[in-house]
VEXKE-965620 format. One record per residue (C-alpha): z, x, y; residue in one letter. Coordinates in steps of 0.02 Angstrom, whole numbers, plus 32768, in hexadecimal, padded with zeros to 4 digits. Example, Ala and Ser with C-alpha at 12.3 -4.5 7.8 and 13.67 -1.06 7.14 Angstrom:
<atom <8186,8267,7F1F>,"A"> <atom <8165,82AC,7FCB>,"S"> 
END
This chain:
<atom <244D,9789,9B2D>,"X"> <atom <24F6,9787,9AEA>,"X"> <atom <2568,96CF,9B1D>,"X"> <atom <2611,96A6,9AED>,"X"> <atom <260A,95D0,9AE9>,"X"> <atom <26B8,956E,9AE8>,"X"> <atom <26C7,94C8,9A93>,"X"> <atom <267F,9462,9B18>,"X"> <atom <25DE,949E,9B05>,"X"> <atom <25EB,9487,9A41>,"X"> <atom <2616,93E3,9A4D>,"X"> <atom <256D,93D1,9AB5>,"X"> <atom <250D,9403,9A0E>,"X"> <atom <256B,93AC,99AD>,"X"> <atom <254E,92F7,9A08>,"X"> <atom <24C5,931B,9A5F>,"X"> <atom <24A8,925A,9A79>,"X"> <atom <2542,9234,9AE3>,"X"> <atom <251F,91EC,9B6B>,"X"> <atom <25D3,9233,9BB7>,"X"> <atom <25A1,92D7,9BAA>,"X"> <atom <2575,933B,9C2E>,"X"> <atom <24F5,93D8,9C29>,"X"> <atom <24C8,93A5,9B94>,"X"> <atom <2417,93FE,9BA4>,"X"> <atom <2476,94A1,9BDB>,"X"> <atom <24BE,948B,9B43>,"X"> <atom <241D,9475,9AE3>,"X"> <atom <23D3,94FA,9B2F>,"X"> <atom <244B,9576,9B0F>,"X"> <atom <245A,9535,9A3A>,"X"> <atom <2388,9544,9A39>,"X"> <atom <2396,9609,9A8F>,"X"> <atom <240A,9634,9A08>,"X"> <atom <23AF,95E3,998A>,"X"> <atom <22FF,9640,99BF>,"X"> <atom <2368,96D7,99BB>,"X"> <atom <235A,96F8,9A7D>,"X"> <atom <241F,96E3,9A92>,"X"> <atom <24AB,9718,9A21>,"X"> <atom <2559,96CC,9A0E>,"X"> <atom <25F3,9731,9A18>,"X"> <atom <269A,96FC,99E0>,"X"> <atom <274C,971E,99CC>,"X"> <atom <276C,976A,9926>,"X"> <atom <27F0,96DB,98EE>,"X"> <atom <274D,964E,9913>,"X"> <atom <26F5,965F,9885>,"X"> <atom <2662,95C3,98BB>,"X"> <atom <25EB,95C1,984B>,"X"> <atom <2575,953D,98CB>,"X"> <atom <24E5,94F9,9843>,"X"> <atom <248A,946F,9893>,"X"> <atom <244C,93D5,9838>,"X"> 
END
């Protein structure tokens, strides 16, 4: 499965503890697909994210 993810759904991964945040397990779900390799991320050629979770 290919996904193109704006910044709202990064932000989800990246404080995955707010309380303000809504669909944050979306969120989660779609970071753990690409990281078992069952979704890939495409992106605009001048975004250049290199995501590397903690």
């Amino acid at each position: 499965m290919n996904l193109v993810v704006d910044a709202s759904v990064v932000v989800k991964w990246a404080l995955p503890d707010s309380a303000a945040e809504e669909n944050k397990e979306e969120a989660l779900a779609v970071l753990a697909a690409i990281q078992l390799g069952e979704a890939r991320v495409l992106q605009p050629p001048h975004w250049l994210a290199r995501w590397q979770p903690s």
